[in-house]
Biopython code that builds the backbone (N, CA, C, O; Angstrom):
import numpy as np
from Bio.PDB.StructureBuilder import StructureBuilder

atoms = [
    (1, "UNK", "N", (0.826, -1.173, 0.000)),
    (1, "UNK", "CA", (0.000, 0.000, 0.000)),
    (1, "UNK", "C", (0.881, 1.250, 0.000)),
    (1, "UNK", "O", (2.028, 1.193, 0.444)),
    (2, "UNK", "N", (0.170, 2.795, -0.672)),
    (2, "UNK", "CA", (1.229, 3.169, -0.623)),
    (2, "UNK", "C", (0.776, 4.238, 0.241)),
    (2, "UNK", "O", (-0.233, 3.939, 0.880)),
    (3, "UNK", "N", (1.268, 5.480, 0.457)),
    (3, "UNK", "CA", (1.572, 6.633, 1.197)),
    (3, "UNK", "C", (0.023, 7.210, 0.578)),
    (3, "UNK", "O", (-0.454, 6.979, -0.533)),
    (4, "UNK", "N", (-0.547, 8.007, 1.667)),
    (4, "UNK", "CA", (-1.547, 8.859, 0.951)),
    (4, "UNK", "C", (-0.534, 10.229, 1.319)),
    (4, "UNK", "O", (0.443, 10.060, 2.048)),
    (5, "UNK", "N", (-0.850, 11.559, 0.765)),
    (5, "UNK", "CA", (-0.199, 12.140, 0.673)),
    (5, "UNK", "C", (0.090, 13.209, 2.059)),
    (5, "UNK", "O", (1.002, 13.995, 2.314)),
    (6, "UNK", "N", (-1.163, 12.807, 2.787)),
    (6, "UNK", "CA", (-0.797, 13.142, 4.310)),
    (6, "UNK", "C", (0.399, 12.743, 5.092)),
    (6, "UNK", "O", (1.343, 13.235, 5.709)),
    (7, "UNK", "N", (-0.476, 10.811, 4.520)),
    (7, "UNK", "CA", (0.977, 10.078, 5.304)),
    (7, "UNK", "C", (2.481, 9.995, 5.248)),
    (7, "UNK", "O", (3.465, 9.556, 5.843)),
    (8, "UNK", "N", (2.067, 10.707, 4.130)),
    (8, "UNK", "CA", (3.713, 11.157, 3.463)),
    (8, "UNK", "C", (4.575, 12.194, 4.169)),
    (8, "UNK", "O", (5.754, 12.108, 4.513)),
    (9, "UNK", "N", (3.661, 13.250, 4.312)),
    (9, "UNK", "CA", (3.963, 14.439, 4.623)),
    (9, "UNK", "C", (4.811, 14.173, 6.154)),
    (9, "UNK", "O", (5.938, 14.472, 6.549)),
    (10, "UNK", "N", (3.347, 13.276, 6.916)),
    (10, "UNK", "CA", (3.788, 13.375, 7.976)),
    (10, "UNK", "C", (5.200, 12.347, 8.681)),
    (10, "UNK", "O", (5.875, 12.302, 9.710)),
    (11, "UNK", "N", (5.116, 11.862, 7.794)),
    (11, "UNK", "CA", (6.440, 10.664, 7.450)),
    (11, "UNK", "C", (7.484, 11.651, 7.297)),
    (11, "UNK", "O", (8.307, 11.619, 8.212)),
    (12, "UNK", "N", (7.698, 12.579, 6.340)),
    (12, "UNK", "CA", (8.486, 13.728, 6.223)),
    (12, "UNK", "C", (8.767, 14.425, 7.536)),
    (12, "UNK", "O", (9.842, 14.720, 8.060)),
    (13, "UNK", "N", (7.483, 14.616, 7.941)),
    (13, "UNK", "CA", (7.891, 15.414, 9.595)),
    (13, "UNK", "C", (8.657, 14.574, 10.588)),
    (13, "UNK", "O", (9.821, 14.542, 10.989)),
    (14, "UNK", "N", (7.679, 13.987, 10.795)),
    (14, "UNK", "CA", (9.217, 12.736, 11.577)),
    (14, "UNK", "C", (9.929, 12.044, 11.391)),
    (14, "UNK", "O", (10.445, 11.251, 12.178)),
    (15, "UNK", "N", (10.128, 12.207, 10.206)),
    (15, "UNK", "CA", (12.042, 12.256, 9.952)),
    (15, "UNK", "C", (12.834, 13.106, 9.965)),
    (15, "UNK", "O", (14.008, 12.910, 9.649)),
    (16, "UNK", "N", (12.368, 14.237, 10.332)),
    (16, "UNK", "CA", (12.864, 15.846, 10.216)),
    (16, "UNK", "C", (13.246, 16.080, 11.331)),
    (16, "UNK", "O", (14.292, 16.643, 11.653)),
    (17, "UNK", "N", (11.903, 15.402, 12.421)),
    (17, "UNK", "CA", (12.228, 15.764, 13.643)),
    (17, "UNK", "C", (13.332, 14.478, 14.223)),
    (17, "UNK", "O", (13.363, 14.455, 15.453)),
    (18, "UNK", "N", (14.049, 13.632, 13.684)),
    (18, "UNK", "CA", (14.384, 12.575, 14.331)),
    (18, "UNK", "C", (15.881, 13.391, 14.170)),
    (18, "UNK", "O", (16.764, 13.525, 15.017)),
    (19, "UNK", "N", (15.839, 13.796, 13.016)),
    (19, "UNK", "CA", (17.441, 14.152, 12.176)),
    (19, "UNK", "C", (17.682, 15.033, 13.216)),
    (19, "UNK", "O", (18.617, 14.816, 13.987)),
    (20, "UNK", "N", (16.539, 16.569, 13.414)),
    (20, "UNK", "CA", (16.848, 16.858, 14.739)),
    (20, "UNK", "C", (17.206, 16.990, 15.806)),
    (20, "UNK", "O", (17.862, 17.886, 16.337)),
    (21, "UNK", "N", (16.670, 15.842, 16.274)),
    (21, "UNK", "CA", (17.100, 15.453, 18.004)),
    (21, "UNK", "C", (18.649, 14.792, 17.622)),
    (21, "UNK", "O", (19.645, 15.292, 18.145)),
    (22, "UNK", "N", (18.750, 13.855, 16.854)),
    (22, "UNK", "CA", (19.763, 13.530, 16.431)),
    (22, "UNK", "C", (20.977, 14.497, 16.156)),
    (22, "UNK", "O", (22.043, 14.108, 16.633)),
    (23, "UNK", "N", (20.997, 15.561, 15.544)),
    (23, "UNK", "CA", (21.933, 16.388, 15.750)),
    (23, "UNK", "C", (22.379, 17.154, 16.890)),
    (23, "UNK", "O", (23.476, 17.612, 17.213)),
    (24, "UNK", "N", (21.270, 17.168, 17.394)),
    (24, "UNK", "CA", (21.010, 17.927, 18.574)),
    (24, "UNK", "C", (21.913, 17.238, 19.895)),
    (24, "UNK", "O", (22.660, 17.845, 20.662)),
    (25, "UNK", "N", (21.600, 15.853, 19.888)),
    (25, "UNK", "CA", (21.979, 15.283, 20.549)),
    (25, "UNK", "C", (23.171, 14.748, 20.388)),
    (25, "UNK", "O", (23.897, 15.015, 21.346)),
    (26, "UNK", "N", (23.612, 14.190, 19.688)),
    (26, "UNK", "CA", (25.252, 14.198, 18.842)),
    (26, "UNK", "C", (26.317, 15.133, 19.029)),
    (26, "UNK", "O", (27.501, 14.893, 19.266)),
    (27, "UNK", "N", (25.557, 16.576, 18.845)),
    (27, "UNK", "CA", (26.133, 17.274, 19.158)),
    (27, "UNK", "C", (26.730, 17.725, 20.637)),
    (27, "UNK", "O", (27.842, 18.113, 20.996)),
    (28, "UNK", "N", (25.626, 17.523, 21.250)),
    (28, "UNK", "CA", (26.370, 17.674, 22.499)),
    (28, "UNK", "C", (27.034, 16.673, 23.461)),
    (28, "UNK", "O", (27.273, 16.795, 24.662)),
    (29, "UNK", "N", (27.295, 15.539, 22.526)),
    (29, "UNK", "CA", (27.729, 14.541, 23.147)),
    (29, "UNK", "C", (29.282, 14.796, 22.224)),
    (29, "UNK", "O", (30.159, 15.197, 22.989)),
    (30, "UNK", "N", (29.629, 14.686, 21.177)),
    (30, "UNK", "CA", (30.422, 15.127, 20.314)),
    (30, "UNK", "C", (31.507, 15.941, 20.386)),
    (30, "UNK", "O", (32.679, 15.562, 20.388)),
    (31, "UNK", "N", (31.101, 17.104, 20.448)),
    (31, "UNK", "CA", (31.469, 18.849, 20.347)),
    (31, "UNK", "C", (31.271, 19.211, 22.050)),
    (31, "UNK", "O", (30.779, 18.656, 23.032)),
    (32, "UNK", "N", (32.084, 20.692, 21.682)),
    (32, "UNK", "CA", (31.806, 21.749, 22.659)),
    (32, "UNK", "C", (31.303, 22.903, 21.979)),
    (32, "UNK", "O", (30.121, 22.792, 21.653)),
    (33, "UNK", "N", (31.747, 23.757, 21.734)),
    (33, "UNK", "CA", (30.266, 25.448, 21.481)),
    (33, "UNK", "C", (30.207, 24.845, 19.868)),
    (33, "UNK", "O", (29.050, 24.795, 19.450)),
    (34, "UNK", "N", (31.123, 24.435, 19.009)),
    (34, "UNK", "CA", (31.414, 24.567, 17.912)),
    (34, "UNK", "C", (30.599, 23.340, 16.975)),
    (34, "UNK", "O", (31.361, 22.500, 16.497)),
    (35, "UNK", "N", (29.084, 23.162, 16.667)),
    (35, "UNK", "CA", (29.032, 22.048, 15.672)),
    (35, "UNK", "C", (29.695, 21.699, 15.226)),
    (35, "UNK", "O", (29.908, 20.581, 15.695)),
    (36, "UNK", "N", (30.238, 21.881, 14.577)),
    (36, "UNK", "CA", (31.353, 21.138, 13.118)),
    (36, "UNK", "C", (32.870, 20.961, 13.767)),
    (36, "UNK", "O", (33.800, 20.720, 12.998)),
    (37, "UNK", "N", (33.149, 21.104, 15.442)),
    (37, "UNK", "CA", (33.905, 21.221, 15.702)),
    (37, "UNK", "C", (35.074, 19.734, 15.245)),
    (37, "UNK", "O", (36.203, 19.921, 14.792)),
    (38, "UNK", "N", (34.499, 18.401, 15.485)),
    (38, "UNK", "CA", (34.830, 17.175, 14.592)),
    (38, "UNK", "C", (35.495, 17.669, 13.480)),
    (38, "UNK", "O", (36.725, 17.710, 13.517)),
    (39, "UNK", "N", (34.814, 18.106, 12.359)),
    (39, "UNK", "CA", (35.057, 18.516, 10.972)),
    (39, "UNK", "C", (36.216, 19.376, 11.099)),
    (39, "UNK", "O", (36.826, 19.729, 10.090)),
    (40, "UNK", "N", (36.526, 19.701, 12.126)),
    (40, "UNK", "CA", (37.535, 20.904, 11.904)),
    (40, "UNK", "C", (38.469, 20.453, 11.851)),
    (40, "UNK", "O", (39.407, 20.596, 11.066)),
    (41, "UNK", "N", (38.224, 19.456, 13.234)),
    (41, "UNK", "CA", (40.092, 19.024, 13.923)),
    (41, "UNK", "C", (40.160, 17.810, 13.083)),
    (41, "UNK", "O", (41.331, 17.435, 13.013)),
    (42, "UNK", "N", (39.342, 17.046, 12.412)),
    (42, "UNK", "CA", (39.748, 15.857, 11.215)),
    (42, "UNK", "C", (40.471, 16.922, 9.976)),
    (42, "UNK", "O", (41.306, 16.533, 9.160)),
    (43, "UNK", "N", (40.103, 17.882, 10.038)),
    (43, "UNK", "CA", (40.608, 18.861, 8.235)),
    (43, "UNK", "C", (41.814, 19.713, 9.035)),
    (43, "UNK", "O", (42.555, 20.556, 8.529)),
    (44, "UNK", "N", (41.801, 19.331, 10.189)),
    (44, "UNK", "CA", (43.729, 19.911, 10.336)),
    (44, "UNK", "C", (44.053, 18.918, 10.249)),
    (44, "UNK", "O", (44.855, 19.083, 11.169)),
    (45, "UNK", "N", (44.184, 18.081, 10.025)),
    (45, "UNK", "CA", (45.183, 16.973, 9.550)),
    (45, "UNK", "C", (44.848, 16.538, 7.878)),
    (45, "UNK", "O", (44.287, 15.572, 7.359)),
    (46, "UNK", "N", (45.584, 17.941, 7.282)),
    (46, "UNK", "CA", (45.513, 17.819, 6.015)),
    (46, "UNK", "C", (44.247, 17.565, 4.766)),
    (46, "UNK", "O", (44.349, 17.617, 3.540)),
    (47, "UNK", "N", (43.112, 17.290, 5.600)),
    (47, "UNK", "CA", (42.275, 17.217, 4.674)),
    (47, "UNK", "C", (40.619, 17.950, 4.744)),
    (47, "UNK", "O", (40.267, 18.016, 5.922)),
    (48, "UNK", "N", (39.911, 18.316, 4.102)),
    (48, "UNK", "CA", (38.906, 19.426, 4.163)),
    (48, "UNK", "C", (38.050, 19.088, 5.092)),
    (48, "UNK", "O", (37.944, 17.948, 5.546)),
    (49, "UNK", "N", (37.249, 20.264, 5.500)),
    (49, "UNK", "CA", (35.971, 19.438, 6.171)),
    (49, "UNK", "C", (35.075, 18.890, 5.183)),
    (49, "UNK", "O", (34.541, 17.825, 5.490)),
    (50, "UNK", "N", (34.787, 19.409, 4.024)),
    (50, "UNK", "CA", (33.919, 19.086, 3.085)),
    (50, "UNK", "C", (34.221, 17.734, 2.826)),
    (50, "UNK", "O", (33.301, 16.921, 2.741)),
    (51, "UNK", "N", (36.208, 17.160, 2.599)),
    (51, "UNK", "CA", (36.024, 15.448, 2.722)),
    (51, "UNK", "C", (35.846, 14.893, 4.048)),
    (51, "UNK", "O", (35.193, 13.860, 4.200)),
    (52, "UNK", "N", (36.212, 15.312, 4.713)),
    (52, "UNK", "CA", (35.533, 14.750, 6.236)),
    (52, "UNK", "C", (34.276, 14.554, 5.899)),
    (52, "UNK", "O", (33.959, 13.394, 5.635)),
    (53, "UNK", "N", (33.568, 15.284, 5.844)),
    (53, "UNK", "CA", (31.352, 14.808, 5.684)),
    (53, "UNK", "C", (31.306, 13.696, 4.574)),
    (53, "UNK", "O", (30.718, 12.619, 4.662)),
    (54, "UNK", "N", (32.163, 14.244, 3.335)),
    (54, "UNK", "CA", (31.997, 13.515, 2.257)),
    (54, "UNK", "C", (32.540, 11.705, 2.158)),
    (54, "UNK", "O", (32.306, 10.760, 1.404)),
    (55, "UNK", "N", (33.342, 11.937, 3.350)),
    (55, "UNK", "CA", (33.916, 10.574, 3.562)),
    (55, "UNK", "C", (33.137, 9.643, 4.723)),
    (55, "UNK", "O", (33.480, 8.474, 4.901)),
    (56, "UNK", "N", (32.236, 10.164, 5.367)),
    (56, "UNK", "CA", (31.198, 9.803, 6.157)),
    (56, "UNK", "C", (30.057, 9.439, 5.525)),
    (56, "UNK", "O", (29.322, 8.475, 5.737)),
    (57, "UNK", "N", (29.970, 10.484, 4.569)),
    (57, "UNK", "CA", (28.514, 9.950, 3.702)),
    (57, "UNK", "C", (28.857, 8.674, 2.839)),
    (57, "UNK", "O", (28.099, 7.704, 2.822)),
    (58, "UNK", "N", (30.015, 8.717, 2.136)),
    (58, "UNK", "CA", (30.988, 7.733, 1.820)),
    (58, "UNK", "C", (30.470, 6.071, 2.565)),
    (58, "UNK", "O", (29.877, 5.103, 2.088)),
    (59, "UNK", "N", (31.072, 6.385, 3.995)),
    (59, "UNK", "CA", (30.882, 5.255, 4.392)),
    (59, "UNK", "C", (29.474, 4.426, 4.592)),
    (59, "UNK", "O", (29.113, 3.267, 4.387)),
    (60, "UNK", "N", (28.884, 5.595, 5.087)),
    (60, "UNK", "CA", (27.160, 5.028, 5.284)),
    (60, "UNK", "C", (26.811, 4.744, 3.789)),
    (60, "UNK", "O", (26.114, 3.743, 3.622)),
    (61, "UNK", "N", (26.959, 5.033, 3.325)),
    (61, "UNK", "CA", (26.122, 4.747, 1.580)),
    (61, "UNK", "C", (26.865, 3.399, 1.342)),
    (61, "UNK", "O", (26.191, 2.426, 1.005)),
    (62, "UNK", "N", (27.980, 3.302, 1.470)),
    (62, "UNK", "CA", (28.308, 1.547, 1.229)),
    (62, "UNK", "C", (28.170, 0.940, 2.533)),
    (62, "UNK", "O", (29.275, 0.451, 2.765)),
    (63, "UNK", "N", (27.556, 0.758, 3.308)),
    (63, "UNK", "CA", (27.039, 0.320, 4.672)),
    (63, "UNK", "C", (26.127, 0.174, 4.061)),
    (63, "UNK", "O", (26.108, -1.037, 3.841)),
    (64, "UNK", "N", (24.840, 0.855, 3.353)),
    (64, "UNK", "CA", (23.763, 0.349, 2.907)),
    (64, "UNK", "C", (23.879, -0.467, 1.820)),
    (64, "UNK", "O", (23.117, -1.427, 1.703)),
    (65, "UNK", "N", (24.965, -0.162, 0.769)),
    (65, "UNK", "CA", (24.949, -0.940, -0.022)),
    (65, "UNK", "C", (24.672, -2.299, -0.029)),
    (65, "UNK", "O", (23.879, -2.974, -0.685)),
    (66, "UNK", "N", (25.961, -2.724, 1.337)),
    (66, "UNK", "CA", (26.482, -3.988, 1.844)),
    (66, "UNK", "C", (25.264, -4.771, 1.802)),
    (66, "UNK", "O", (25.046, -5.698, 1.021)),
    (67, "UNK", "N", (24.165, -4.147, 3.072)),
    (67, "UNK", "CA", (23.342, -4.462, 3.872)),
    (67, "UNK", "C", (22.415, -4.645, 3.052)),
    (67, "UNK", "O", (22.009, -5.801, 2.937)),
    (68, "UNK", "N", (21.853, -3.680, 2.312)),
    (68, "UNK", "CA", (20.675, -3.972, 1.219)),
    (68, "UNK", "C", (20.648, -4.679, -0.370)),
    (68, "UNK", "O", (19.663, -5.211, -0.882)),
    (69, "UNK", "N", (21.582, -4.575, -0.796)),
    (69, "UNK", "CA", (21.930, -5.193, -2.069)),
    (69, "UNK", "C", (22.142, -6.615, -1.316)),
    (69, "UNK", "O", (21.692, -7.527, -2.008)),
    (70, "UNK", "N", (22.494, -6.891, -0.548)),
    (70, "UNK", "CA", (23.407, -8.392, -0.100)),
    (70, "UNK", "C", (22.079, -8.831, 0.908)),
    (70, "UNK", "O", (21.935, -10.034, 1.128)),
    (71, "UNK", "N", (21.549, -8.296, 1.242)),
    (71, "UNK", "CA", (19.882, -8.570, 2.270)),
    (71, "UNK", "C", (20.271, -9.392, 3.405)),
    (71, "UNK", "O", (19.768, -10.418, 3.861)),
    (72, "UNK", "N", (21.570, -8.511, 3.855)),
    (72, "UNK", "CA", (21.940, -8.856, 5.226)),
    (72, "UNK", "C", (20.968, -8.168, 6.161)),
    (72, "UNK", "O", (20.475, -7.069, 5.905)),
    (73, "UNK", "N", (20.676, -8.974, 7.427)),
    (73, "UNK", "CA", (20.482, -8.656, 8.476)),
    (73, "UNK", "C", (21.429, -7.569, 9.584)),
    (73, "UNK", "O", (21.919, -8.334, 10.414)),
    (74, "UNK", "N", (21.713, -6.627, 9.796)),
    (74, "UNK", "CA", (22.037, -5.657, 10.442)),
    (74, "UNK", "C", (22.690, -6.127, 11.453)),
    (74, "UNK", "O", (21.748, -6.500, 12.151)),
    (75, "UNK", "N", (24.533, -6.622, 12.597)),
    (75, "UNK", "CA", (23.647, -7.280, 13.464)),
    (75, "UNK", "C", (24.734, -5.852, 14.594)),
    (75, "UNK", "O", (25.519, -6.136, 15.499)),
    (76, "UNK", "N", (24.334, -4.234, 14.033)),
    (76, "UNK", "CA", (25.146, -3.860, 15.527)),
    (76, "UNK", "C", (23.840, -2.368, 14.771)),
    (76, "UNK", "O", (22.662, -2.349, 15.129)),
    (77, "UNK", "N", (24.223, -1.678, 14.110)),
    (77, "UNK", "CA", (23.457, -0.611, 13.523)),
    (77, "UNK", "C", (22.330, -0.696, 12.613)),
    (77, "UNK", "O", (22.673, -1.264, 11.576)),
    (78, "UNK", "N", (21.350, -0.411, 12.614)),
    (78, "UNK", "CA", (19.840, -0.984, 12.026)),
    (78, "UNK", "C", (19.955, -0.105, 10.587)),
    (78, "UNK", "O", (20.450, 1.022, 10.602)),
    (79, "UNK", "N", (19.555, -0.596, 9.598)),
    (79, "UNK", "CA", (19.212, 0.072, 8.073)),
    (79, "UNK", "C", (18.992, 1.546, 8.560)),
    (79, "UNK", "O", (19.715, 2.535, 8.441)),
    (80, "UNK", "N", (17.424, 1.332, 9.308)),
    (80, "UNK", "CA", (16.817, 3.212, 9.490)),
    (80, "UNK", "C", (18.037, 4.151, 10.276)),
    (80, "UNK", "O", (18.189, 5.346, 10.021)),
    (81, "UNK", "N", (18.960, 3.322, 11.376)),
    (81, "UNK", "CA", (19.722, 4.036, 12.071)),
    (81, "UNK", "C", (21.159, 5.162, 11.154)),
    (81, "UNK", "O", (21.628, 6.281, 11.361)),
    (82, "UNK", "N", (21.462, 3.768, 9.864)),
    (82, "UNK", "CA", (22.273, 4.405, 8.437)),
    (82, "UNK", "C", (21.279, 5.318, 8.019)),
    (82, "UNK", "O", (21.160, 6.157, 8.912)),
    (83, "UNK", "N", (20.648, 5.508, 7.251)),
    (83, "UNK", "CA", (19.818, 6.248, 6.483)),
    (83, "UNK", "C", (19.957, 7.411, 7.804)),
    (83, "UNK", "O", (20.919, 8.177, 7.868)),
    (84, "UNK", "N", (19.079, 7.403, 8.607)),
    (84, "UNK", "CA", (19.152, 8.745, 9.122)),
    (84, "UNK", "C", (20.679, 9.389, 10.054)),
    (84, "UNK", "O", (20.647, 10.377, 10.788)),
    (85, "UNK", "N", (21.738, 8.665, 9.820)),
    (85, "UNK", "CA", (23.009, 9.154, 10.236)),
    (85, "UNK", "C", (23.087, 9.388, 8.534)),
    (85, "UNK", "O", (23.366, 10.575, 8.705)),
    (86, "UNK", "N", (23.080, 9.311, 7.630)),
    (86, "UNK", "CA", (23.498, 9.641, 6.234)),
    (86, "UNK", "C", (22.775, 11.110, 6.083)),
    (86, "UNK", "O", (23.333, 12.192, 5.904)),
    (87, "UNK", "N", (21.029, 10.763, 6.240)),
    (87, "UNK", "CA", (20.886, 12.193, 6.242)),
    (87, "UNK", "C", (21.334, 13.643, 7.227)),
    (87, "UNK", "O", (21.326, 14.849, 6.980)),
    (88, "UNK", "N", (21.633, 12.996, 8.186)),
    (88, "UNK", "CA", (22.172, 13.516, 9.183)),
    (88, "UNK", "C", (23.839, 14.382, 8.951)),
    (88, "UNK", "O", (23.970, 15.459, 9.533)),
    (89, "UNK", "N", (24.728, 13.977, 8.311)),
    (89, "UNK", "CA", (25.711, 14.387, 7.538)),
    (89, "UNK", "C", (25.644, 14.926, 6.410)),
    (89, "UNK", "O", (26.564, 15.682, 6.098)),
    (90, "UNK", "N", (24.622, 14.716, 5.535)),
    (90, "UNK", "CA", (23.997, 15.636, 4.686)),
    (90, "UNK", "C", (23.863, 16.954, 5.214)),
    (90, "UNK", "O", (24.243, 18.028, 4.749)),
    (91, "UNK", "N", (23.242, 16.676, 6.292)),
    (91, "UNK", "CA", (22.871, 18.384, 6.580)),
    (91, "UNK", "C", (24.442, 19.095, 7.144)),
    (91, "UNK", "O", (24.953, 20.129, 6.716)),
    (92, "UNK", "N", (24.785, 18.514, 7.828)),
    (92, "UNK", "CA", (26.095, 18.818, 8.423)),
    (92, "UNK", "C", (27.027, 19.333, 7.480)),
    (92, "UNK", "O", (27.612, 20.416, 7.525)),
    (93, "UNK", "N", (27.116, 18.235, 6.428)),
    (93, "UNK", "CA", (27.818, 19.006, 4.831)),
    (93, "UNK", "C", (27.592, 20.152, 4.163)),
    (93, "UNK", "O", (28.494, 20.811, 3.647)),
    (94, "UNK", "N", (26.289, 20.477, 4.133)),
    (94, "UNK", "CA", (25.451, 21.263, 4.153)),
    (94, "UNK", "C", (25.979, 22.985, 4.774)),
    (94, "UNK", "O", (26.275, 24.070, 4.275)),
    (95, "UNK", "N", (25.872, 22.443, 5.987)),
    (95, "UNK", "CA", (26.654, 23.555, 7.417)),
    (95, "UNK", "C", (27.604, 23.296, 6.934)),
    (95, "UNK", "O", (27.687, 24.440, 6.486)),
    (96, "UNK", "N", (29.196, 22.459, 6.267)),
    (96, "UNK", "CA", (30.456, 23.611, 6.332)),
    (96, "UNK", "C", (30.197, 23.864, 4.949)),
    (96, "UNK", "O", (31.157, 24.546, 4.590)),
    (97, "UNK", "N", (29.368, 23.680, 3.884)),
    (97, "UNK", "CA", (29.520, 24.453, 2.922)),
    (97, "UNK", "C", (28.931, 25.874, 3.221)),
    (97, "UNK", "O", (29.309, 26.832, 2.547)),
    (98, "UNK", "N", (28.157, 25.999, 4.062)),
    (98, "UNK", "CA", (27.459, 27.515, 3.901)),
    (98, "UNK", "C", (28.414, 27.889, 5.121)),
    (98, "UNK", "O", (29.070, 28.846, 4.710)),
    (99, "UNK", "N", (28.713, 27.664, 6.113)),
    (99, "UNK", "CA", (29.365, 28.288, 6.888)),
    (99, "UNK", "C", (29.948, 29.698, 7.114)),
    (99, "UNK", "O", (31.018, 29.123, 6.911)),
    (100, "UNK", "N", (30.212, 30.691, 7.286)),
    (100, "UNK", "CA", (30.737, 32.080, 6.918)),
    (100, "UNK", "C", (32.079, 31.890, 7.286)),
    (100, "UNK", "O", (32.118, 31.267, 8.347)),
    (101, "UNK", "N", (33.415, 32.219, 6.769)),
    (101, "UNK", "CA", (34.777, 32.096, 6.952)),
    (101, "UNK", "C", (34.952, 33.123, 7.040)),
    (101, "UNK", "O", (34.271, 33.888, 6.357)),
    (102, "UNK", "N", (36.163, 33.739, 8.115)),
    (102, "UNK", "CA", (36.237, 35.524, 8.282)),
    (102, "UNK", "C", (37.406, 35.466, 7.887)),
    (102, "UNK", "O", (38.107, 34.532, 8.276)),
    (103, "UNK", "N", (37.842, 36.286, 7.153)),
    (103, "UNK", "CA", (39.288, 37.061, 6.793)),
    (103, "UNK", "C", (39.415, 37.289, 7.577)),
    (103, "UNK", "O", (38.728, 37.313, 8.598)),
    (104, "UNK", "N", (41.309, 37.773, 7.079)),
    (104, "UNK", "CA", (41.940, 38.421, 8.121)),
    (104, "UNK", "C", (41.504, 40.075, 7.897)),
    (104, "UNK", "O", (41.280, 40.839, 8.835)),
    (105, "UNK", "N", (41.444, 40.411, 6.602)),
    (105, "UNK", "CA", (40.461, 41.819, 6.671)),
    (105, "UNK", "C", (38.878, 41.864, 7.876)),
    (105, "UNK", "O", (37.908, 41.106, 7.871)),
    (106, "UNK", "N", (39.051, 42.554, 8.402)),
    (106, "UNK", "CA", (37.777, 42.836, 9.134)),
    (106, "UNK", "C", (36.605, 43.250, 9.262)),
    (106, "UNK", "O", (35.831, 43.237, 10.219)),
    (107, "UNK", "N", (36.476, 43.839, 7.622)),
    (107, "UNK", "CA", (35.526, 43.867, 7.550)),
    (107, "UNK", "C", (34.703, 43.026, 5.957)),
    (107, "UNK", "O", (33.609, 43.287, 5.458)),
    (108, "UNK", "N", (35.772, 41.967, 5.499)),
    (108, "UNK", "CA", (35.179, 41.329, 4.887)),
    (108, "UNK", "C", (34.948, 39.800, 5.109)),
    (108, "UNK", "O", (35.836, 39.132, 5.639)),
    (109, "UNK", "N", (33.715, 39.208, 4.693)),
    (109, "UNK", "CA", (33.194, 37.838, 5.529)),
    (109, "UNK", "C", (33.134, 37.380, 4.046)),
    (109, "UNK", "O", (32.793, 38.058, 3.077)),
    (110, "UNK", "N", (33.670, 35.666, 4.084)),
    (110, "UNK", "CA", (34.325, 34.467, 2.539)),
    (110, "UNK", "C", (33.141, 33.752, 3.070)),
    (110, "UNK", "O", (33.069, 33.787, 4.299)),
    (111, "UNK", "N", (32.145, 33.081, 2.429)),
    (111, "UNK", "CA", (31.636, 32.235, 2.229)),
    (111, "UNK", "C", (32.290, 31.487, 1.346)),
    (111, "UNK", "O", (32.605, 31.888, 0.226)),
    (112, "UNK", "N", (32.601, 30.038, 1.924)),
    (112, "UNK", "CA", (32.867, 28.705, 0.547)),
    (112, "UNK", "C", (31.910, 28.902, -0.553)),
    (112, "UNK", "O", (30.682, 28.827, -0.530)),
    (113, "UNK", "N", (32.943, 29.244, -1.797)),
    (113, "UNK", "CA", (31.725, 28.965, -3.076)),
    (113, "UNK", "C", (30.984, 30.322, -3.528)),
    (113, "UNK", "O", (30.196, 30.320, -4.474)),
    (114, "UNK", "N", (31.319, 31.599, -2.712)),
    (114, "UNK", "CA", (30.810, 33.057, -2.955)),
    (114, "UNK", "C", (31.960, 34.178, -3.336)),
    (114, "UNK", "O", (33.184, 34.083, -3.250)),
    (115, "UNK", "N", (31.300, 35.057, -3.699)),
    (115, "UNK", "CA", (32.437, 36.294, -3.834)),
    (115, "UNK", "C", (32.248, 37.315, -2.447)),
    (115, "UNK", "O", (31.272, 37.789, -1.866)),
    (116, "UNK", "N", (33.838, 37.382, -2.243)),
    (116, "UNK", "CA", (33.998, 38.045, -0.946)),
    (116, "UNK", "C", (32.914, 39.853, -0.900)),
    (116, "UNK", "O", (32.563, 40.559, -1.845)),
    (117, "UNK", "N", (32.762, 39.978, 0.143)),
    (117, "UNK", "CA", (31.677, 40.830, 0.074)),
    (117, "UNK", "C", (31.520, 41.701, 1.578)),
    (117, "UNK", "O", (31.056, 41.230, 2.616)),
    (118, "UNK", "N", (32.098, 43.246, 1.357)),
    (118, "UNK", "CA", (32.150, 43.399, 2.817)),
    (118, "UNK", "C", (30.862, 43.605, 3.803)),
    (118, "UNK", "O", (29.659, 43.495, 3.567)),
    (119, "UNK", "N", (31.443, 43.885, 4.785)),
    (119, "UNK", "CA", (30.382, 43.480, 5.932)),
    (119, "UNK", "C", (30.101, 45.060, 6.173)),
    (119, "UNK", "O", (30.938, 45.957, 6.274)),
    (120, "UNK", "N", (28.670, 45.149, 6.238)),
    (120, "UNK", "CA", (27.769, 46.663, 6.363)),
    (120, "UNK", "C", (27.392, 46.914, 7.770)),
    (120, "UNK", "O", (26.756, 47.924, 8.069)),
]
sb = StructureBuilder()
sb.init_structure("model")
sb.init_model(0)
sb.init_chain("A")
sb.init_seg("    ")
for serial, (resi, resn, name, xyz) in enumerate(atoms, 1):
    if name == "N":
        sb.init_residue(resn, " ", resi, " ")
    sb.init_atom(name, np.array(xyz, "f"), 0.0, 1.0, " ", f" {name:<3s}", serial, name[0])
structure = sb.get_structure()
């Protein structure tokens, strides 16, 4: 049977809200003031934060592969628990691409991926 388009919706909501608590909670188990603080101190050791997320999403996506193409049974992390740690780093990827980066000028603020643009 499939989704009526309520059930959809609301399927949408609580997964929204799971990713949520999930960050939420990650985070403060994780980090100190800094979300992405992980992402940072993995990309001082030579490599970006953007491959840090990207190498996480990396892993969960062939974790599902494994698990679903091969119709293994799960036996430490559950299918839904991948999927929503995947979307979960999505968003996180998400956050260091938009992130604001400050020059050493002071009054201009670098977004990854924008033209520098001073601050009013």
């Amino acid at each position: 049977m499939a989704y009526t388009k309520k059930e959809f919706v609301s399927k949408i909501d609580e997964t929204l809200a799971r990713v949520r608590e999930t960050l939420i909670s990650k985070g403060h188990d994780y980090t100190t003031n800094d979300p992405l603080e992980n992402f940072k101190v993995l990309a001082s050791h030579s490599i970006s934060q953007k491959q840090v997320a990207m190498t996480m999403i990396g892993i969960k996506v062939n974790r599902l592969k494994n698990l679903l193409l091969a119709e293994k049974n799960p036996k430490f992390e559950s299918v839904d628990d991948t999927v929503l740690d995947l979307i979960c780093y999505g968003v996180l990827l998400d956050a260091i691409l938009k992130e604001p980066v400050i020059s050493t000028c002071s009054n201009v603020s670098v977004s990854p991926g924008l033209i520098m643009e001073p601050i009013e």
